[in-house]
C-alpha beads as a LAMMPS data file, in Angstrom:
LAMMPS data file: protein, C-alpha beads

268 atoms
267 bonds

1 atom types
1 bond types

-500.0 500.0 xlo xhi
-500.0 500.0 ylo yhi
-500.0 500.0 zlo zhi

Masses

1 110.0

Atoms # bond

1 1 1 336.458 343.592 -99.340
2 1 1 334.098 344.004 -96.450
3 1 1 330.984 345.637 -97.274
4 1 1 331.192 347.880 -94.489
5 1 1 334.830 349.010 -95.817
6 1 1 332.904 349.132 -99.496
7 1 1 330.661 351.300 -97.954
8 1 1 332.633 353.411 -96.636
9 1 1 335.081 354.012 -99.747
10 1 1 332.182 354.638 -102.006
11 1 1 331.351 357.654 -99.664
12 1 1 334.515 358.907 -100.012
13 1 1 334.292 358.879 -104.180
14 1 1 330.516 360.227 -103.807
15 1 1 332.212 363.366 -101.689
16 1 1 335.035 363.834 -103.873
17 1 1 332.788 364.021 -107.510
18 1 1 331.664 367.383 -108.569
19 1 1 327.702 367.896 -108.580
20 1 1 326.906 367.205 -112.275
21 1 1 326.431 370.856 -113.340
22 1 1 329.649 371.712 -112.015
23 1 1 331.489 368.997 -114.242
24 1 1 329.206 370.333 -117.378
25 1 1 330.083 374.076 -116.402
26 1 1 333.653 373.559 -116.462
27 1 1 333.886 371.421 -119.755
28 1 1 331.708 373.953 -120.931
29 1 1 333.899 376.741 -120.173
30 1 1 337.188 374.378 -121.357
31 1 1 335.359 374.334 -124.780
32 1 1 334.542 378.053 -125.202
33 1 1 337.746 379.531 -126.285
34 1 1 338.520 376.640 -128.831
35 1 1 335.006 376.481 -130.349
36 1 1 335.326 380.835 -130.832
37 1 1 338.566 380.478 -132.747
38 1 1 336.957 378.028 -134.691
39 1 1 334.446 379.924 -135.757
40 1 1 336.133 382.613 -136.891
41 1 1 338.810 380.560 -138.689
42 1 1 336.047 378.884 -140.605
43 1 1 333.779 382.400 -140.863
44 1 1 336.887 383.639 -142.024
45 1 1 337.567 381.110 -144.740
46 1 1 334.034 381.301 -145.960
47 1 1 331.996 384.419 -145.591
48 1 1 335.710 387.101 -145.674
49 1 1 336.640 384.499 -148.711
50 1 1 333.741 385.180 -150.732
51 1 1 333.578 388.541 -150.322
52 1 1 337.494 388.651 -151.423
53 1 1 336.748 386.746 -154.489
54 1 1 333.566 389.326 -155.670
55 1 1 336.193 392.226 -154.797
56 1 1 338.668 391.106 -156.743
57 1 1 336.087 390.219 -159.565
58 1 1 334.176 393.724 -159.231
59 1 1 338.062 395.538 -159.665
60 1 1 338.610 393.398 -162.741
61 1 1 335.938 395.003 -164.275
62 1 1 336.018 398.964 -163.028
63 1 1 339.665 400.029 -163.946
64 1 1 338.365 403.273 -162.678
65 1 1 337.896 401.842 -158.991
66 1 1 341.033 399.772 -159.518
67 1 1 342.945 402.713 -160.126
68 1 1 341.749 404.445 -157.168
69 1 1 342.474 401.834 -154.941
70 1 1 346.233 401.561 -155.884
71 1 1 346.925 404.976 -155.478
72 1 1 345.186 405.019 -151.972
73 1 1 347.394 402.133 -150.784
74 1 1 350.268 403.750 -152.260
75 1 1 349.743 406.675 -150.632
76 1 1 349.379 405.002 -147.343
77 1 1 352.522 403.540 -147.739
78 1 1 354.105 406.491 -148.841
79 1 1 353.103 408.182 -145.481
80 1 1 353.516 405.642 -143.131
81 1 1 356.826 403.520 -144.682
82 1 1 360.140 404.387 -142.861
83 1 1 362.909 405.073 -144.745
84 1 1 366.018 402.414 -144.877
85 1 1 367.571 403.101 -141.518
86 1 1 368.167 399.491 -140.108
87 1 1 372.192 399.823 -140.815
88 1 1 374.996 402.720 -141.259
89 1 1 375.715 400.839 -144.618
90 1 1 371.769 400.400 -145.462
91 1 1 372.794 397.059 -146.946
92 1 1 369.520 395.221 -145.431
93 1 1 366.449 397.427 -145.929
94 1 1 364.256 397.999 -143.437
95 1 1 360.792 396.928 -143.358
96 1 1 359.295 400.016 -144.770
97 1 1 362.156 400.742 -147.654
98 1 1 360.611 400.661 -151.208
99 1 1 363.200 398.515 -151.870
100 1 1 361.855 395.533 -149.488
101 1 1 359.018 393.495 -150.301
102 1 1 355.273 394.491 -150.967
103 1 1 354.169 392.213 -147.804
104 1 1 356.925 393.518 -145.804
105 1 1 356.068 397.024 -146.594
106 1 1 352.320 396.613 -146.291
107 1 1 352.712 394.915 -142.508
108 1 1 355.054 398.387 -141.441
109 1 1 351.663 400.014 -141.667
110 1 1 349.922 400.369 -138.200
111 1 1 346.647 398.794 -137.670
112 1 1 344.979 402.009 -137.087
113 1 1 345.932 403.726 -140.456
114 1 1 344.505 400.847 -142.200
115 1 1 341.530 401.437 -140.220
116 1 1 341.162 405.256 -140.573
117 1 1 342.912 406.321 -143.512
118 1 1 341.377 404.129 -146.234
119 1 1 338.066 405.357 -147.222
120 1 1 338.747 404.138 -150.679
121 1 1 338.815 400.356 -149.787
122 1 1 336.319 401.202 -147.154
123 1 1 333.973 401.994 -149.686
124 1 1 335.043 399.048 -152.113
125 1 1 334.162 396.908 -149.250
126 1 1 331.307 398.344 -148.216
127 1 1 329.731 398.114 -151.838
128 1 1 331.008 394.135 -151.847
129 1 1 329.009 392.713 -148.848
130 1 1 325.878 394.932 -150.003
131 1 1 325.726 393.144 -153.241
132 1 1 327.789 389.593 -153.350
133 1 1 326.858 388.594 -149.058
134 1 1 323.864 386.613 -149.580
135 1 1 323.515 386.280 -145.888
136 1 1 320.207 385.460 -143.557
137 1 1 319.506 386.556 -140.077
138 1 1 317.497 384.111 -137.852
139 1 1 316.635 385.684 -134.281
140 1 1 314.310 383.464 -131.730
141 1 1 312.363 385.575 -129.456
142 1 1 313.020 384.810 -125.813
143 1 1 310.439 387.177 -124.455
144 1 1 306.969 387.714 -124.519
145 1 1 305.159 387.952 -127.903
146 1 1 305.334 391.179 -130.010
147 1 1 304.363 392.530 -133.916
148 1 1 306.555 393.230 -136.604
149 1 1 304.420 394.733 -139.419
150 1 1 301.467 393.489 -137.295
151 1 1 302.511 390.043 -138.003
152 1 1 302.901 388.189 -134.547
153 1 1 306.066 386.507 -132.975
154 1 1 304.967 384.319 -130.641
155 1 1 307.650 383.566 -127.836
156 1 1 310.100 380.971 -128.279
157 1 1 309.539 381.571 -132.097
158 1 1 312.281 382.723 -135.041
159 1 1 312.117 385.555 -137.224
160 1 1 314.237 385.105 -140.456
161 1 1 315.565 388.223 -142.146
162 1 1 317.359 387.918 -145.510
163 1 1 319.699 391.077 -146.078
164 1 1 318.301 390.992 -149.421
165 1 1 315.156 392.345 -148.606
166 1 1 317.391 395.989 -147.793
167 1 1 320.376 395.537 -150.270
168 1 1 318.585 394.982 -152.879
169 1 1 315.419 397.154 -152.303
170 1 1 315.760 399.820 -155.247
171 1 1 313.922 402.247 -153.584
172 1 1 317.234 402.117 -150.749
173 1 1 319.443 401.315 -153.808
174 1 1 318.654 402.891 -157.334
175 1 1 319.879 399.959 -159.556
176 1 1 320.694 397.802 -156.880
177 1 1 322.655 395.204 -158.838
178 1 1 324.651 398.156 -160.165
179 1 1 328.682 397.864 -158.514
180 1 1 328.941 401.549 -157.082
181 1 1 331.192 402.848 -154.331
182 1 1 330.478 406.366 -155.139
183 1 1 326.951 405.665 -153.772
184 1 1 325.849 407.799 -150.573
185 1 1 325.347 405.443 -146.852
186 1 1 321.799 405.529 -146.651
187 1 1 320.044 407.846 -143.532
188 1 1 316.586 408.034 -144.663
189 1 1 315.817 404.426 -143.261
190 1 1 317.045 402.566 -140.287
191 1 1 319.541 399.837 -140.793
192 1 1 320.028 400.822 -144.645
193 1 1 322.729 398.641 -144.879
194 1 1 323.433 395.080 -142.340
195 1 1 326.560 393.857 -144.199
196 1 1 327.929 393.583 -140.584
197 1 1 325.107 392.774 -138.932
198 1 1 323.089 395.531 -136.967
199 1 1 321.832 396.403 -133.461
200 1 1 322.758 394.487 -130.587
201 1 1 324.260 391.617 -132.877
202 1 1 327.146 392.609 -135.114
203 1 1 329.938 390.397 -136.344
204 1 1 332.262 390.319 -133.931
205 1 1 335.131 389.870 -136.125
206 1 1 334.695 392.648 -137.998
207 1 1 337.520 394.525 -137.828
208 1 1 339.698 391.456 -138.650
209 1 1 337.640 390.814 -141.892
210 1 1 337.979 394.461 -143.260
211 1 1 341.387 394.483 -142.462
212 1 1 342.055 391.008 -144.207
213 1 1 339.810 392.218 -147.149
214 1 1 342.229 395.487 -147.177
215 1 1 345.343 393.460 -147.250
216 1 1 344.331 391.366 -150.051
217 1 1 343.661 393.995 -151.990
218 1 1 346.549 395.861 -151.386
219 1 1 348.581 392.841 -152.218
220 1 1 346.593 392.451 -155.347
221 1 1 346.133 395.759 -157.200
222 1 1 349.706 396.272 -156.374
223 1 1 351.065 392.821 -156.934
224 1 1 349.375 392.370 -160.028
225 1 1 347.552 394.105 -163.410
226 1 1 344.128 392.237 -163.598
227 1 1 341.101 392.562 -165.573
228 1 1 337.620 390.312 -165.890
229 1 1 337.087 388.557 -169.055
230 1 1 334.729 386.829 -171.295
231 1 1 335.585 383.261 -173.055
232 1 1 336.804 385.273 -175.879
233 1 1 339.252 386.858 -173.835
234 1 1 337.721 390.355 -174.390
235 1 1 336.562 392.388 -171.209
236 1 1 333.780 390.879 -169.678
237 1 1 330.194 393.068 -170.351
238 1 1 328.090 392.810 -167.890
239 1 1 330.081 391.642 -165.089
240 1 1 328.766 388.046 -163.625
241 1 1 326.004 388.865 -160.869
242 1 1 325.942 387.082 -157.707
243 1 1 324.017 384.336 -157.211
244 1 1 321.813 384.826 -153.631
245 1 1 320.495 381.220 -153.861
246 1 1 324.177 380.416 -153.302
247 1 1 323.970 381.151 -149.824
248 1 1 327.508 380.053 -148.994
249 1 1 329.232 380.987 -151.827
250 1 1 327.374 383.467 -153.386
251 1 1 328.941 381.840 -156.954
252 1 1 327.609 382.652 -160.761
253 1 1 327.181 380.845 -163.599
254 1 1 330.253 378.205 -164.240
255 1 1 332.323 379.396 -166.786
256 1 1 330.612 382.751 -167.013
257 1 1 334.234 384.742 -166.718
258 1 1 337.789 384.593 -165.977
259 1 1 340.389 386.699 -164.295
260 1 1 342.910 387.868 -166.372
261 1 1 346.473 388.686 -164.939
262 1 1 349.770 389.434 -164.695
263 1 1 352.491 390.219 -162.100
264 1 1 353.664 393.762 -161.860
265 1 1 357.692 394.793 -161.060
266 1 1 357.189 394.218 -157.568
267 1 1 358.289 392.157 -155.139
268 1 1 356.011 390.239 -153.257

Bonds

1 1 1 2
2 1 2 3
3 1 3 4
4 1 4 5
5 1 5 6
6 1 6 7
7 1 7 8
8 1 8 9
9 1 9 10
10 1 10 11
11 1 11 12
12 1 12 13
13 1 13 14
14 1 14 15
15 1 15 16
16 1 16 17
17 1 17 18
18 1 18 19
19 1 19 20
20 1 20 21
21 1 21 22
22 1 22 23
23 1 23 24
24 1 24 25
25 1 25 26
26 1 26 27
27 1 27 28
28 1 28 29
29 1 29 30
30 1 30 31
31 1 31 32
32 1 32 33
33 1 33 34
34 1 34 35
35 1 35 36
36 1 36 37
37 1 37 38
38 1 38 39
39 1 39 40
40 1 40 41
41 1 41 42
42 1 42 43
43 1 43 44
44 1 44 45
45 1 45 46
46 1 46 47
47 1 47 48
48 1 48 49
49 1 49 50
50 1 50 51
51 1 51 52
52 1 52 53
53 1 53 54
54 1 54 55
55 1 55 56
56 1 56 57
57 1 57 58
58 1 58 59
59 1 59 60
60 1 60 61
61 1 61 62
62 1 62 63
63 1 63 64
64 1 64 65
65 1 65 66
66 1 66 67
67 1 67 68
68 1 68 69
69 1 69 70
70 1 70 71
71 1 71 72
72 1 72 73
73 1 73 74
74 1 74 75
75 1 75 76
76 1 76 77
77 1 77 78
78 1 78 79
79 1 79 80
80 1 80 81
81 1 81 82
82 1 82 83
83 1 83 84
84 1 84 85
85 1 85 86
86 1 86 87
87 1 87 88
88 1 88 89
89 1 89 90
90 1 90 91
91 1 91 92
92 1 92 93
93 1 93 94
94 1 94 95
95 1 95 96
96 1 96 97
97 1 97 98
98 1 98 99
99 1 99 100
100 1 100 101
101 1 101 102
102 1 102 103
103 1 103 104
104 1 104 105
105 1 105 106
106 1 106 107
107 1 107 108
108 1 108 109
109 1 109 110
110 1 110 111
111 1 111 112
112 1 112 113
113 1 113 114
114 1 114 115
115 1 115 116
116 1 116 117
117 1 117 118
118 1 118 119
119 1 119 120
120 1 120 121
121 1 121 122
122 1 122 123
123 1 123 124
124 1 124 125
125 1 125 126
126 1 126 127
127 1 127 128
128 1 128 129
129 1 129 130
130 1 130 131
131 1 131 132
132 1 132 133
133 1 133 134
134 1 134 135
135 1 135 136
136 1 136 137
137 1 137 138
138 1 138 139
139 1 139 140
140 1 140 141
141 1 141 142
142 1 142 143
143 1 143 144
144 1 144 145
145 1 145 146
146 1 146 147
147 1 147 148
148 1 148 149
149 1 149 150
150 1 150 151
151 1 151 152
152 1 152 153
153 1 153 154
154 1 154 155
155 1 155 156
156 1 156 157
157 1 157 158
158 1 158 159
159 1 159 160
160 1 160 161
161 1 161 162
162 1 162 163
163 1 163 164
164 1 164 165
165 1 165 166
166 1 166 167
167 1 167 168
168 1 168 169
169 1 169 170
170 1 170 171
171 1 171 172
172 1 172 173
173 1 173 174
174 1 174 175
175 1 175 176
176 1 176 177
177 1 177 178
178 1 178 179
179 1 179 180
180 1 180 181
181 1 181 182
182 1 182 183
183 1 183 184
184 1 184 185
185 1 185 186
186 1 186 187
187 1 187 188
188 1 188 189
189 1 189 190
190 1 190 191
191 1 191 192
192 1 192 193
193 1 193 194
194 1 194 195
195 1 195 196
196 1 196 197
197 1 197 198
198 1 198 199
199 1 199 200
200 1 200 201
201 1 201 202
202 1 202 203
203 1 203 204
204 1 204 205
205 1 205 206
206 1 206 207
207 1 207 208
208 1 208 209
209 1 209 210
210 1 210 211
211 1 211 212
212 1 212 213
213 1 213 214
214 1 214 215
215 1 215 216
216 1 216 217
217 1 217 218
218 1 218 219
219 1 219 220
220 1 220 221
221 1 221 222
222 1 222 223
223 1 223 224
224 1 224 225
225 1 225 226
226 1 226 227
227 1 227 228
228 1 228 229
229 1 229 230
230 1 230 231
231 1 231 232
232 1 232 233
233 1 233 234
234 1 234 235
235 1 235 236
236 1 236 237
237 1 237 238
238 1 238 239
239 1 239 240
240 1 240 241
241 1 241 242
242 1 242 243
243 1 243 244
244 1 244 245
245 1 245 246
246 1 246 247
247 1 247 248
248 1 248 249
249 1 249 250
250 1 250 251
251 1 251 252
252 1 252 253
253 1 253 254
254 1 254 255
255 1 255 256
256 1 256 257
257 1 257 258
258 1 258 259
259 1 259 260
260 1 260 261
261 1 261 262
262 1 262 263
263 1 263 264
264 1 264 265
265 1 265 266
266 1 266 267
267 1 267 268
């Protein structure tokens, strides 16, 4: 090829290819909406996991809670189930009949009752991720230098924050490692309780966790008839604690308890 024709081709390319930070904007913005799902599928799977497991452990152990729980969801579906309407000859029951499935009776519900009209498991969860969500806050400070507790943060520096340091304070918490529901929310001290996060950063999946965490356990106190055990097979005194080193899993001791169960008469 003639260079002058070589020439002139290559000009053509050079004013045909996107300026650099064009091509890295758009892959950038290509990549956005997979890496979010992402993250919540694997938040999800860990952090709404754990907390799940420590639920279901915390129930085994406070029949009293348990109880309370089952007759809360039961309500709910009392209220909210339709009755078997879907043919003249009611041969197939509808979603919402007693005599369908738990799942299929538990997904008749409407998001928003789950969401207003559960202060039971609200509290159950609430209690969970203060005790058994050994999570850390790191925050970098992008503007000019400031004091916390007249200790300096210089700019372009990270403060780390474990939620330990207010979920387990016993002067927030009386007997912090104590499982308790019933407890007040703390208002005497700003940000009493991060299980969520807090201020301008809170877990934006929130509402899909609790109403996960609500679903399992609607599934499982009605499902099934469980209890937390020793090795002996006798009801497990004190209940494992949570292990905050485990900052992933949050697990305790291996072989410390098991979960005893059984299916109920229902349909799953």
């Amino acid at each position: 090829m003639p260079e002058e024709d070589r020439s002139l081709k290559e000009q053509e390319q050079f004013r045909e290819r996107k300026p650099l930070t064009e091509q890295k904007a758009g892959h950038d913005l290509h990549c956005l909406a997979p890496r979010f799902i992402m993250g919540l599928l694997i938040a999800g799977a860990r952090a709404t996991g754990t907390t799940a497991s420590w639920l279901m452990t915390y129930l085994g152990g406070h029949p009293d809670w348990r109880s309370k729980a089952a007759a809360e969801i039961e309500d709910l579906l009392a209220s909210r189930c339709s009755s078997p309407i879907s043919s003249p000859t009611h041969e197939t029951p509808s979603a919402g009949s007693p005599s369908s499935s738990l799942s299929a009776q538990l997904a008749s519900i409407p998001i928003g009752a789950w969401e207003n009209e559960t202060p039971v498991l609200d509290a159950l969860i609430r209690e969970t991720t203060r005790i058994a969500q050994p999570h850390t806050a790191m925050r970098r400070n992008l503007g000019p230098e400031l004091y916390i507790n007249n200790k300096i943060i210089p700019t372009g520096a990270y403060v780390i924050y474990p939620f330990s340091d207010v979920h387990l304070d016993p002067e927030i918490y009386p007997d912090p490692w104590k499982f308790d529901p019933g407890r007040k929310e703390v208002t005497h001290v700003p940000f009493g309780y991060v299980g969520w996060g807090g201020g301008k950063t809170v877990c934006l999946g929130t509402r899909l966790a609790k109403l996960e965490l609500k679903l399992v356990t609607a599934m499982f106190v009605l499902g099934f008839r469980h209890f937390a055990v020793d090795k002996m097979g006798k009801p497990s005194n004190p209940l494992p604690a949570p292990n905050w080193n485990d900052i992933l899993l949050c697990r305790p001791p291996v072989g410390s308890f098991k979960l005893k169960y059984e299916r109920t008469s229902r349909q799953l």
